[in-house]
mmCIF file as Biopython writes it, N, C-alpha, C and O atoms, coordinates in Angstrom:
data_model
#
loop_
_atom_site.group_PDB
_atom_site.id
_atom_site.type_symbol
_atom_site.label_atom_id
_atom_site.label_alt_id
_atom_site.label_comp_id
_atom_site.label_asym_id
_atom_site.label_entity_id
_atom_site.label_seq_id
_atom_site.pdbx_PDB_ins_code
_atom_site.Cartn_x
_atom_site.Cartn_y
_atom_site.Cartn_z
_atom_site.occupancy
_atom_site.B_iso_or_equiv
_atom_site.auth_seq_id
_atom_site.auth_asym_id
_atom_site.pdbx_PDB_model_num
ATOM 1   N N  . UNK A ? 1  ? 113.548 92.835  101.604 1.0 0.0 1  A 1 
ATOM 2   C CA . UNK A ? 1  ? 113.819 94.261  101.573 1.0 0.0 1  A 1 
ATOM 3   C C  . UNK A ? 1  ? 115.318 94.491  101.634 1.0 0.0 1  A 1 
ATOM 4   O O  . UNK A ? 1  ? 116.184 93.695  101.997 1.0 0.0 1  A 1 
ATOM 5   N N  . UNK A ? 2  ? 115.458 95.820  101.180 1.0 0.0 2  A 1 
ATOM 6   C CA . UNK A ? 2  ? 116.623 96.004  101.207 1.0 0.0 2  A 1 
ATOM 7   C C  . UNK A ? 2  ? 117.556 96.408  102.847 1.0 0.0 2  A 1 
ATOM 8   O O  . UNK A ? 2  ? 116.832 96.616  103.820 1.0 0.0 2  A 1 
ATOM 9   N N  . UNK A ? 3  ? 118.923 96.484  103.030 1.0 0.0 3  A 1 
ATOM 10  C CA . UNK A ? 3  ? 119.147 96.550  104.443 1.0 0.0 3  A 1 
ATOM 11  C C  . UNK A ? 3  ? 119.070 98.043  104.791 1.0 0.0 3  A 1 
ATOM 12  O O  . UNK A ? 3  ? 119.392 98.507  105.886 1.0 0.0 3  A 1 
ATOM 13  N N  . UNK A ? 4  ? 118.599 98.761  103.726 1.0 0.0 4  A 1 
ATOM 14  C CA . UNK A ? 4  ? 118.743 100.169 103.624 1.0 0.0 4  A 1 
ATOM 15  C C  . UNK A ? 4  ? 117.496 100.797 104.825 1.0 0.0 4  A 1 
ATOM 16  O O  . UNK A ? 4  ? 116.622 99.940  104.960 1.0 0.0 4  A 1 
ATOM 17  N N  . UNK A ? 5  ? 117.239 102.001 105.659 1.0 0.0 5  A 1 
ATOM 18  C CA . UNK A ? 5  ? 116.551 102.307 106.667 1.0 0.0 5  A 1 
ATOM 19  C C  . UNK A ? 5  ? 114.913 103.113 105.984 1.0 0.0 5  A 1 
ATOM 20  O O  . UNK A ? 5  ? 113.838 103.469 106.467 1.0 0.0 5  A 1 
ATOM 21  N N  . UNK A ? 6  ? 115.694 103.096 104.341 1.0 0.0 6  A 1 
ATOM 22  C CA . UNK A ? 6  ? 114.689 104.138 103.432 1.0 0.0 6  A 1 
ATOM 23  C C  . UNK A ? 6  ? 113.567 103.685 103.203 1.0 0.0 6  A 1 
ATOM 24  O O  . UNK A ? 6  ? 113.487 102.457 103.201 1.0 0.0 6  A 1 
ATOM 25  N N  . UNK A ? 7  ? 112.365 104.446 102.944 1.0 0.0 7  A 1 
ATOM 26  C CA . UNK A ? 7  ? 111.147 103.891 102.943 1.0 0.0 7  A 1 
ATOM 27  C C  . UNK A ? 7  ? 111.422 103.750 100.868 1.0 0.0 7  A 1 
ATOM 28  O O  . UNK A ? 7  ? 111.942 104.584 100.127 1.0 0.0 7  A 1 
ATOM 29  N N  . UNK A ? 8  ? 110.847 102.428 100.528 1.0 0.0 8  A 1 
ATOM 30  C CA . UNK A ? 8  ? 110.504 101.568 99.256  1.0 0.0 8  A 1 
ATOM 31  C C  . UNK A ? 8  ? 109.095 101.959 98.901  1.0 0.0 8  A 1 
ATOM 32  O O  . UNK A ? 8  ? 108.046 101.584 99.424  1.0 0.0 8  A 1 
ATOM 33  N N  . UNK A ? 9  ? 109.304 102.855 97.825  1.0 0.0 9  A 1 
ATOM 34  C CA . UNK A ? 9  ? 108.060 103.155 97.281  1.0 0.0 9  A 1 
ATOM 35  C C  . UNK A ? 9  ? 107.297 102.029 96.366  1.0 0.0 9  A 1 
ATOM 36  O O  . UNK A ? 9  ? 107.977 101.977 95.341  1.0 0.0 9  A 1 
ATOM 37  N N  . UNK A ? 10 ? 106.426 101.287 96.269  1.0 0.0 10 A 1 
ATOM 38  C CA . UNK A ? 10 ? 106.024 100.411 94.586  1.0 0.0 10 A 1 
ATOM 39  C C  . UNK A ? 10 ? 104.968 101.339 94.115  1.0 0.0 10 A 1 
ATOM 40  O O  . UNK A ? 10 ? 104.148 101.691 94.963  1.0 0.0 10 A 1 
ATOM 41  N N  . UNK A ? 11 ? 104.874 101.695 93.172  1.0 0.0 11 A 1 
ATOM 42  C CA . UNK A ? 11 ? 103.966 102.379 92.094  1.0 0.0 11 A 1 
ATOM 43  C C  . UNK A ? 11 ? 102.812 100.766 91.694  1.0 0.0 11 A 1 
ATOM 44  O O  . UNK A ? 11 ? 103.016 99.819  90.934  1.0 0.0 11 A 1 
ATOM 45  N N  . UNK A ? 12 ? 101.798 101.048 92.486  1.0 0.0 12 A 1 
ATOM 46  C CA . UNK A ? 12 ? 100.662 100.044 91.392  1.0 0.0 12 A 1 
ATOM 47  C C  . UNK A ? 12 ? 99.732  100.309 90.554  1.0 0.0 12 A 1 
ATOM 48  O O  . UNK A ? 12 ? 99.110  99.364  90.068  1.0 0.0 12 A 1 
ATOM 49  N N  . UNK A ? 13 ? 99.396  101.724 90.163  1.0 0.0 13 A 1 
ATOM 50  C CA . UNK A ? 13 ? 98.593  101.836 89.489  1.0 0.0 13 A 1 
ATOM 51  C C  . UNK A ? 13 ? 98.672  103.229 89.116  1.0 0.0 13 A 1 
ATOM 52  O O  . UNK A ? 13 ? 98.295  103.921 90.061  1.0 0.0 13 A 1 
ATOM 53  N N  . UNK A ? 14 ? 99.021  103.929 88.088  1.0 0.0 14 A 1 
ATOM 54  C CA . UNK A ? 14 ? 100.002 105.277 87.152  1.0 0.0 14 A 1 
ATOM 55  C C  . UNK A ? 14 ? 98.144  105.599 86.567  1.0 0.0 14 A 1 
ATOM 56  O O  . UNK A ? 14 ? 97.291  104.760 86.858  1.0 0.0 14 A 1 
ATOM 57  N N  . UNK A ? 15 ? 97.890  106.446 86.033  1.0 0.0 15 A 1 
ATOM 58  C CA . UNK A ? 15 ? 96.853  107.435 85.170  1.0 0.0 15 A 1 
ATOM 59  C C  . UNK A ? 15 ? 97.103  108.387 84.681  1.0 0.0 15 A 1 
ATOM 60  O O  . UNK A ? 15 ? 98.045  108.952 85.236  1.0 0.0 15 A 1 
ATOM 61  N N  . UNK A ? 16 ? 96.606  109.021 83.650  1.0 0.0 16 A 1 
ATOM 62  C CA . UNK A ? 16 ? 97.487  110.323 82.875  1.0 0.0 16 A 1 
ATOM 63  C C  . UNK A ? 16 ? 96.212  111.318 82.641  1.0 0.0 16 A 1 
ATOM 64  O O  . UNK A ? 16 ? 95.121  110.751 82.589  1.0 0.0 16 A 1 
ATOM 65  N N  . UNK A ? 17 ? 96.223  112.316 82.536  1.0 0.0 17 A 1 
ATOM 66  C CA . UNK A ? 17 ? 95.169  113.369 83.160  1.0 0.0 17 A 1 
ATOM 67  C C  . UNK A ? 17 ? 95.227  113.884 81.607  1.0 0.0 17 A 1 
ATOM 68  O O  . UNK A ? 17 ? 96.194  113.878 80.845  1.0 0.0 17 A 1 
ATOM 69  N N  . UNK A ? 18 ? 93.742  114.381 81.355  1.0 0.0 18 A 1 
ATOM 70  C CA . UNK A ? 18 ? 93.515  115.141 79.996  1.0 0.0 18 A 1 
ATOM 71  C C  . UNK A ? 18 ? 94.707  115.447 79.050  1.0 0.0 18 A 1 
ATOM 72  O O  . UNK A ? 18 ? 95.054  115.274 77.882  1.0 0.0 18 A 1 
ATOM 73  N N  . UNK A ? 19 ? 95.121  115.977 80.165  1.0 0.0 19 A 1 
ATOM 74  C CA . UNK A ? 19 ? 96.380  117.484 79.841  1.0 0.0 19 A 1 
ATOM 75  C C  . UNK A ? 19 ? 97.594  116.646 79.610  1.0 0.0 19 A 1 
ATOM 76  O O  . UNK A ? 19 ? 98.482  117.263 79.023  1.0 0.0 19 A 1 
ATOM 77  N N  . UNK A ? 20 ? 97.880  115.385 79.917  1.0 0.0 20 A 1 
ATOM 78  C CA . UNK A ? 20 ? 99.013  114.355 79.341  1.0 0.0 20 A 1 
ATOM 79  C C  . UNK A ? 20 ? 100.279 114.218 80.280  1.0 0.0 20 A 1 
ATOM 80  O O  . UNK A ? 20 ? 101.379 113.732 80.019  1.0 0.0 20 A 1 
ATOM 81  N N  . UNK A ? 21 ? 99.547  115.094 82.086  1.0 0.0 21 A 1 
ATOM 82  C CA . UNK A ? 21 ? 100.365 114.849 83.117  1.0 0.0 21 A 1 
ATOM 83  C C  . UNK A ? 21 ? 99.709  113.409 83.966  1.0 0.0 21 A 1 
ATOM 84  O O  . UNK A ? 21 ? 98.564  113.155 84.339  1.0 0.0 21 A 1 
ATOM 85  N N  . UNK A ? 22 ? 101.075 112.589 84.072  1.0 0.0 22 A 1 
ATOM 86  C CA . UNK A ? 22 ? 100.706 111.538 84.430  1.0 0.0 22 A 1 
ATOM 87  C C  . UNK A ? 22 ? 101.097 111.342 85.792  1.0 0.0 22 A 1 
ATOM 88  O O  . UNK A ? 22 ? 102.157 111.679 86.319  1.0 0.0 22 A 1 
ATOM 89  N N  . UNK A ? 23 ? 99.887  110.622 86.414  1.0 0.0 23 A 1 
ATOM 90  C CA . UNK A ? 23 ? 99.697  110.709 88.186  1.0 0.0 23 A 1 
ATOM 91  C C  . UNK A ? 23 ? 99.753  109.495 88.467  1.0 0.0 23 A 1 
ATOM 92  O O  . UNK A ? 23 ? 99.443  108.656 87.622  1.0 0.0 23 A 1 
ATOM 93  N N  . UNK A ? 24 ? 100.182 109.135 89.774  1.0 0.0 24 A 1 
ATOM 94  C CA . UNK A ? 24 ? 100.368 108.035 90.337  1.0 0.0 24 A 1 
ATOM 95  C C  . UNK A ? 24 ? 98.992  107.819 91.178  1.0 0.0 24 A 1 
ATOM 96  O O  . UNK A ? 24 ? 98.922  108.600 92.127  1.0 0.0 24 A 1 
ATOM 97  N N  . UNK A ? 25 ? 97.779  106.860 91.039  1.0 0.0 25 A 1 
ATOM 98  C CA . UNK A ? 25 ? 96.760  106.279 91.638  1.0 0.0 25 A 1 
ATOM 99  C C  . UNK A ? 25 ? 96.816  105.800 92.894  1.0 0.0 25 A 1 
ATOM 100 O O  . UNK A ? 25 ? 95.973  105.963 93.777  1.0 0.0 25 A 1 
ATOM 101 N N  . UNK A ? 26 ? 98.040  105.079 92.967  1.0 0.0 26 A 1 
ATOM 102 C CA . UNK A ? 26 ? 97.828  103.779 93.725  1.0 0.0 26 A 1 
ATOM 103 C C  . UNK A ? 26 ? 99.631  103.202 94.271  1.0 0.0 26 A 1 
ATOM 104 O O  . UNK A ? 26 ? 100.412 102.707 93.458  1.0 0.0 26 A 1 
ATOM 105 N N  . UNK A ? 27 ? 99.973  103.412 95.740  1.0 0.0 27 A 1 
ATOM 106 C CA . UNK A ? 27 ? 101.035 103.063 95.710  1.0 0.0 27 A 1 
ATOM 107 C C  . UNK A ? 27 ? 101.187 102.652 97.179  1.0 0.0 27 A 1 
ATOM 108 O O  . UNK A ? 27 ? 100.562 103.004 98.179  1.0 0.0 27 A 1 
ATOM 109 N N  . UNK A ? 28 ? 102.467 101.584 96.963  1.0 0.0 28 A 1 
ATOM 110 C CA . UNK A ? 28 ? 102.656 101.393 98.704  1.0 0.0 28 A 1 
ATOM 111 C C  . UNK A ? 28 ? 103.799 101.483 99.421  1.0 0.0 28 A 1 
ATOM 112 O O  . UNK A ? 28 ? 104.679 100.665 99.155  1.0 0.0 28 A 1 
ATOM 113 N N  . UNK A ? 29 ? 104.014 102.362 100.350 1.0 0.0 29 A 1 
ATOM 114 C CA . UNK A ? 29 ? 105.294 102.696 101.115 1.0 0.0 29 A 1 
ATOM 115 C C  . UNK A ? 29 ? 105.899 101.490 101.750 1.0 0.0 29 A 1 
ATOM 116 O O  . UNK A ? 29 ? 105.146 100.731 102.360 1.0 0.0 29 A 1 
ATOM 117 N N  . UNK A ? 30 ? 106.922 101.280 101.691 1.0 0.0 30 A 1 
ATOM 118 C CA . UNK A ? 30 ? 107.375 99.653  102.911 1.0 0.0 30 A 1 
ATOM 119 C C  . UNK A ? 30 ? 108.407 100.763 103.567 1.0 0.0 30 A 1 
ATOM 120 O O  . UNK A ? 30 ? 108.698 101.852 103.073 1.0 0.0 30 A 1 
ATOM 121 N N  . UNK A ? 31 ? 108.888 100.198 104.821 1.0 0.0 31 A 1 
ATOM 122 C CA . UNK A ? 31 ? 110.035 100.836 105.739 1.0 0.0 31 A 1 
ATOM 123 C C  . UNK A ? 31 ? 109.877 99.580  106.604 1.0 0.0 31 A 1 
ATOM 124 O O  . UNK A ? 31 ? 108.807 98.974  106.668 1.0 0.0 31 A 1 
ATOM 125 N N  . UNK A ? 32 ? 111.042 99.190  107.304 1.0 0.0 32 A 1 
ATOM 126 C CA . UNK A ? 32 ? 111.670 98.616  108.046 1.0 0.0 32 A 1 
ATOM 127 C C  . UNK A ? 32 ? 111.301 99.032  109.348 1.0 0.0 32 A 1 
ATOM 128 O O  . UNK A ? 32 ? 111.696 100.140 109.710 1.0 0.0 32 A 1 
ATOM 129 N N  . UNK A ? 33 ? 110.598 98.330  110.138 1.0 0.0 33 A 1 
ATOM 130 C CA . UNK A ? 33 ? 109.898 99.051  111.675 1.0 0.0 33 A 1 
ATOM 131 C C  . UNK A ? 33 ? 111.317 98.479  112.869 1.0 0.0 33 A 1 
ATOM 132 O O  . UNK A ? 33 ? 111.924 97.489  113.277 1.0 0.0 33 A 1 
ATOM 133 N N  . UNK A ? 34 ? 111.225 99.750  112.959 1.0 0.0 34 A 1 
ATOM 134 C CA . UNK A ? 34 ? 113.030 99.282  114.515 1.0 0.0 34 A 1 
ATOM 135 C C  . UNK A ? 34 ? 112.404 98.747  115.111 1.0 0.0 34 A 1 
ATOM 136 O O  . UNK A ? 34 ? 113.173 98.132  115.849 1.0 0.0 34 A 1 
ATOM 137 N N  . UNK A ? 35 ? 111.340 98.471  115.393 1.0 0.0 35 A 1 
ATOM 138 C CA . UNK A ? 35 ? 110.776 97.070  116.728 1.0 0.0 35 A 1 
ATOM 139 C C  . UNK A ? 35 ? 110.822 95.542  115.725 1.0 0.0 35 A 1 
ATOM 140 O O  . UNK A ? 35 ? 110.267 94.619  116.321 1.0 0.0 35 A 1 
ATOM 141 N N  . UNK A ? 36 ? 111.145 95.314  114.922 1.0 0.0 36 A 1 
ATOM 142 C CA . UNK A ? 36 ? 110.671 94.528  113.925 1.0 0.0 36 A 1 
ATOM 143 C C  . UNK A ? 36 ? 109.540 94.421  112.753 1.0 0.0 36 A 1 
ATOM 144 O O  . UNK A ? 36 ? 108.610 95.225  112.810 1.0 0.0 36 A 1 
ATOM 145 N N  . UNK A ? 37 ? 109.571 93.516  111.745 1.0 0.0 37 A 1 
ATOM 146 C CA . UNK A ? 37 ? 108.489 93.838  110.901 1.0 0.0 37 A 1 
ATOM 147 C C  . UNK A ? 37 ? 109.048 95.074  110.080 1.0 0.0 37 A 1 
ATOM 148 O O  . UNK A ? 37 ? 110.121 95.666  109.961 1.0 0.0 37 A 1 
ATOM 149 N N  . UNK A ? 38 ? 107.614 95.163  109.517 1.0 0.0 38 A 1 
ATOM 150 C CA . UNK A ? 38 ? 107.782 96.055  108.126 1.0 0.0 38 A 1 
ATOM 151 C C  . UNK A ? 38 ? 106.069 96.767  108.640 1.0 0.0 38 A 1 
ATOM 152 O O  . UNK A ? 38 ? 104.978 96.345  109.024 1.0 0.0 38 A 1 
ATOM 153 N N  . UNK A ? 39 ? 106.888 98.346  108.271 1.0 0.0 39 A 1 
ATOM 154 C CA . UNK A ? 39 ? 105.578 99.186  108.377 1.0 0.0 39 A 1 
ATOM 155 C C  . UNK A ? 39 ? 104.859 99.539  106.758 1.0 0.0 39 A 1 
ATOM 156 O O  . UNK A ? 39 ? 105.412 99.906  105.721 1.0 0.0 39 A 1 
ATOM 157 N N  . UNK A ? 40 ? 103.854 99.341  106.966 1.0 0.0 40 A 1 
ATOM 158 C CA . UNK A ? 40 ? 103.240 99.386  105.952 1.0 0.0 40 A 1 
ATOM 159 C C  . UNK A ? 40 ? 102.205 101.135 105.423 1.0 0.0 40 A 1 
ATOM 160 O O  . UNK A ? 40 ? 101.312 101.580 106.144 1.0 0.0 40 A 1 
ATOM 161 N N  . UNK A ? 41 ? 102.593 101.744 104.225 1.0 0.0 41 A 1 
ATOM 162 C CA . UNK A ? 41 ? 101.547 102.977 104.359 1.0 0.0 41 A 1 
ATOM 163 C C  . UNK A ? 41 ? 100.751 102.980 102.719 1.0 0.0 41 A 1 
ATOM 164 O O  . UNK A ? 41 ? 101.200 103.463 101.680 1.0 0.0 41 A 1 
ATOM 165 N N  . UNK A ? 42 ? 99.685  102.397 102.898 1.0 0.0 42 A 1 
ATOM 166 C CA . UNK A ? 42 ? 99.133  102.876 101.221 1.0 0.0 42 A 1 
ATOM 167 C C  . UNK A ? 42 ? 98.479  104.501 100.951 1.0 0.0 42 A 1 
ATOM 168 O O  . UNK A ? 42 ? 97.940  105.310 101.707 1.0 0.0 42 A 1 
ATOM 169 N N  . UNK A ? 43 ? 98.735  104.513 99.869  1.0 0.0 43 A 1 
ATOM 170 C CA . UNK A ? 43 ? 98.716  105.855 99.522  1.0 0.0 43 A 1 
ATOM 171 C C  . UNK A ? 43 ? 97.881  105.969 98.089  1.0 0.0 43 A 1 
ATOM 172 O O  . UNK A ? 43 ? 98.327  105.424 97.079  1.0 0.0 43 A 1 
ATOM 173 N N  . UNK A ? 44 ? 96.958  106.524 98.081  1.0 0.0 44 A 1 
ATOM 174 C CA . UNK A ? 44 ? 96.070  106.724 97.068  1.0 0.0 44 A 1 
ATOM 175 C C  . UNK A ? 44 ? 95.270  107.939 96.426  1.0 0.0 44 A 1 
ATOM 176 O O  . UNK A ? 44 ? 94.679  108.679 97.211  1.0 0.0 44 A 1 
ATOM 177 N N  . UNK A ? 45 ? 95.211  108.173 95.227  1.0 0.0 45 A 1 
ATOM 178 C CA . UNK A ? 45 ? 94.114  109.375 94.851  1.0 0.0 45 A 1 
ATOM 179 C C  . UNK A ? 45 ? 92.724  109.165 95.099  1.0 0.0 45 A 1 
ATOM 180 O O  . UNK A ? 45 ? 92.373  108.598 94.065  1.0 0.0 45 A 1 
ATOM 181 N N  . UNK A ? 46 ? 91.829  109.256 95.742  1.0 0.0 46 A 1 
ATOM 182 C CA . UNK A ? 46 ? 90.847  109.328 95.549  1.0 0.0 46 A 1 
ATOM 183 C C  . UNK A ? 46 ? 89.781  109.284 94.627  1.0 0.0 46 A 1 
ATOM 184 O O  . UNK A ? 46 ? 88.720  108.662 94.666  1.0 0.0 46 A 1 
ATOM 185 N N  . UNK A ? 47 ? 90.482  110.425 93.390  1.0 0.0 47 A 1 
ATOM 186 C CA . UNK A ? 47 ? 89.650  110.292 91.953  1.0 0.0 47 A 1 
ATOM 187 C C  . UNK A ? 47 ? 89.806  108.825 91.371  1.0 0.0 47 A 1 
ATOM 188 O O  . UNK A ? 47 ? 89.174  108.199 90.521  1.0 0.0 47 A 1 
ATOM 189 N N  . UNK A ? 48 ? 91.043  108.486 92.271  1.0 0.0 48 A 1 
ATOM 190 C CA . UNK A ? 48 ? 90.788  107.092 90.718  1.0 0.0 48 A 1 
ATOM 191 C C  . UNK A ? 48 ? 90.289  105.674 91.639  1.0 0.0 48 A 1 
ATOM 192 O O  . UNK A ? 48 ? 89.626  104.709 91.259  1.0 0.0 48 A 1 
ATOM 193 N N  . UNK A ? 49 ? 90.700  105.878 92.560  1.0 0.0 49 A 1 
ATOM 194 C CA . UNK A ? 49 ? 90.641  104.781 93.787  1.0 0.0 49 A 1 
ATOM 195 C C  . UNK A ? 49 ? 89.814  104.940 94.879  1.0 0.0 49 A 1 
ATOM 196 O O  . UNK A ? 49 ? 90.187  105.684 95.786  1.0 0.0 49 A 1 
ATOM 197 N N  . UNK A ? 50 ? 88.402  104.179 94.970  1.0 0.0 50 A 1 
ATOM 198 C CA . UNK A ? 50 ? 87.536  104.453 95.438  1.0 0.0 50 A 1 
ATOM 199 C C  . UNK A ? 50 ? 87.723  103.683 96.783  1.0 0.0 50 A 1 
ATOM 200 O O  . UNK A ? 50 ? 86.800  103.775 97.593  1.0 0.0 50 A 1 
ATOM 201 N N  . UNK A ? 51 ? 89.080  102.754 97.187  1.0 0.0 51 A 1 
ATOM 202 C CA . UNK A ? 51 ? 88.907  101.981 98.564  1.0 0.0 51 A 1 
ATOM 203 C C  . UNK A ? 51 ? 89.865  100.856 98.210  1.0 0.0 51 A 1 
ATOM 204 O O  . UNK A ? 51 ? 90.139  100.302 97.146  1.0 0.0 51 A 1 
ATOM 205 N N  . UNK A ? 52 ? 90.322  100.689 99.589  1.0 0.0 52 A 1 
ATOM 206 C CA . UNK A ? 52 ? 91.498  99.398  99.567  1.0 0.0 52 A 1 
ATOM 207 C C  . UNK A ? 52 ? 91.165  98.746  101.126 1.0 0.0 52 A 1 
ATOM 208 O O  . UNK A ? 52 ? 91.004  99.218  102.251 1.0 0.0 52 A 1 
ATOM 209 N N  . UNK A ? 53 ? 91.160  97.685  100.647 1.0 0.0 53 A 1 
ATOM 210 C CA . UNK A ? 53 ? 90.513  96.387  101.512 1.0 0.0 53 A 1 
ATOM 211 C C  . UNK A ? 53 ? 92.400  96.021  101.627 1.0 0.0 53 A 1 
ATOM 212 O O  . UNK A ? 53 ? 93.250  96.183  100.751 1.0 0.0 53 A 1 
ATOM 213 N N  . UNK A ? 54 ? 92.563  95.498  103.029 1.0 0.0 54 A 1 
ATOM 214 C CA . UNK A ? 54 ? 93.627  95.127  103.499 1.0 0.0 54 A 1 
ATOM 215 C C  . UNK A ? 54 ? 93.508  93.568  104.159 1.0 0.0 54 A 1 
ATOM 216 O O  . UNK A ? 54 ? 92.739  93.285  105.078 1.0 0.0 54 A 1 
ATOM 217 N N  . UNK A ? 55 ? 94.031  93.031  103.784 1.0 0.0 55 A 1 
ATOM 218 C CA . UNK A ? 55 ? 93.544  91.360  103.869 1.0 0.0 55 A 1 
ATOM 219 C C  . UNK A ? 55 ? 95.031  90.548  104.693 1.0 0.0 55 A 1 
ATOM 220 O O  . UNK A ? 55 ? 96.213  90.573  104.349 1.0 0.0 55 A 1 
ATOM 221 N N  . UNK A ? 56 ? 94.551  90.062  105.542 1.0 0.0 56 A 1 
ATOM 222 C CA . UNK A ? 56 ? 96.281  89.038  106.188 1.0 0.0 56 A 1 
ATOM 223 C C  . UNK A ? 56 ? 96.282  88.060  105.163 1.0 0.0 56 A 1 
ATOM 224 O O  . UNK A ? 56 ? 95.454  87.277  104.698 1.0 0.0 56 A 1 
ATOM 225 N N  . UNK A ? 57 ? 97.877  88.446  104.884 1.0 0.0 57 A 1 
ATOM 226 C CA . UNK A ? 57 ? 98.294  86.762  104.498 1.0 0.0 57 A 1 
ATOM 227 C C  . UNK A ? 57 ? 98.149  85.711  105.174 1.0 0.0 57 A 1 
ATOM 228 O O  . UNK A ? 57 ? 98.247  85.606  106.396 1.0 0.0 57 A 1 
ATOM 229 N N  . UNK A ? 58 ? 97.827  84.611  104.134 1.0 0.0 58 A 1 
ATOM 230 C CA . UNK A ? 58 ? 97.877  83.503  104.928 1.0 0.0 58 A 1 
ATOM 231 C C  . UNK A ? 58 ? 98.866  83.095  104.977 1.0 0.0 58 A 1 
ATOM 232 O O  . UNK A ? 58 ? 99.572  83.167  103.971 1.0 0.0 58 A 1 
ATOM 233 N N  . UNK A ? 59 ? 99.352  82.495  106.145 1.0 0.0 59 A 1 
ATOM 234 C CA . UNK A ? 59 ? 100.605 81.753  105.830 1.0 0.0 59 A 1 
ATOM 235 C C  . UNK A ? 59 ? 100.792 80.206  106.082 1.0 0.0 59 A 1 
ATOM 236 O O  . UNK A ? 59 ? 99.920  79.799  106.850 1.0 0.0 59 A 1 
ATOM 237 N N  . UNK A ? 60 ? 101.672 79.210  105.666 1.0 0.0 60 A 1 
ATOM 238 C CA . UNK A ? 60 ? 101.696 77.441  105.444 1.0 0.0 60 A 1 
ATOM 239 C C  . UNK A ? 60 ? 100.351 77.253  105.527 1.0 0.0 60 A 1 
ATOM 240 O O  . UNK A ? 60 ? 99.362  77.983  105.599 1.0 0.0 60 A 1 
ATOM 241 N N  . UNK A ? 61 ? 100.686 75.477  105.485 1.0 0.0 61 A 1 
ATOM 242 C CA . UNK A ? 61 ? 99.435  74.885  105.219 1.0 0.0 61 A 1 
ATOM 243 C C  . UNK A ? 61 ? 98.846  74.961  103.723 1.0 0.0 61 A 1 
ATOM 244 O O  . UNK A ? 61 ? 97.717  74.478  103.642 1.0 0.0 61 A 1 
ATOM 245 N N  . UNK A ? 62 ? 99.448  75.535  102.359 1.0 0.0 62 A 1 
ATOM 246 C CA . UNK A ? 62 ? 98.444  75.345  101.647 1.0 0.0 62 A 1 
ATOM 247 C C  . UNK A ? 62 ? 99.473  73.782  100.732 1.0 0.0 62 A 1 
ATOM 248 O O  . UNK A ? 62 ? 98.950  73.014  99.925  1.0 0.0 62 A 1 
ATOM 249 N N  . UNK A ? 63 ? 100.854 73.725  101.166 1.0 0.0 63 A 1 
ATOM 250 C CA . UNK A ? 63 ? 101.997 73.182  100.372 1.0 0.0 63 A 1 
ATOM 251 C C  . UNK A ? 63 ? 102.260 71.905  100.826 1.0 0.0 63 A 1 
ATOM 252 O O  . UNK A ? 63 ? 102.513 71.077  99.950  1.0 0.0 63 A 1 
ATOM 253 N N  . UNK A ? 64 ? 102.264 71.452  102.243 1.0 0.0 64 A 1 
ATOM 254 C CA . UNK A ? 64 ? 102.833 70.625  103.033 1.0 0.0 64 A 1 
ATOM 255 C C  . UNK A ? 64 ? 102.800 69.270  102.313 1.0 0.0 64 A 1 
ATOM 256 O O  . UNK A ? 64 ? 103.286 68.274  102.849 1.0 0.0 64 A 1 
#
């Protein structure tokens, strides 16, 4: 991340509506948590995104 305090939007998933206005589905906020870590916020439409499963990384052990 950047050293910046601003919350990092990623766009994952864009849709464009009848009418040829195009909406954002699917996206995820990052920010920098002052206790440490990274706060995490997903953000979603409903119409297009029926559910988001949140899964831990794994981490080592798959490389060694």
């Amino acid at each position: 991340m950047s050293t910046s305090k601003e919350r990092q939007r990623i766009d994952l998933l864009n849709y464009t509506k009848p009418d040829g206005e195009e909406l954002i589905g699917l996206s995820v906020e990052l920010a920098e948590d002052p206790n440490g870590g990274v706060q995490v916020r997903v953000l979603m439409d409903s119409n297009v995104v029926s559910g988001v499963t949140v899964v831990p990384l794994q981490q080592g052990g798959c490389c060694d």
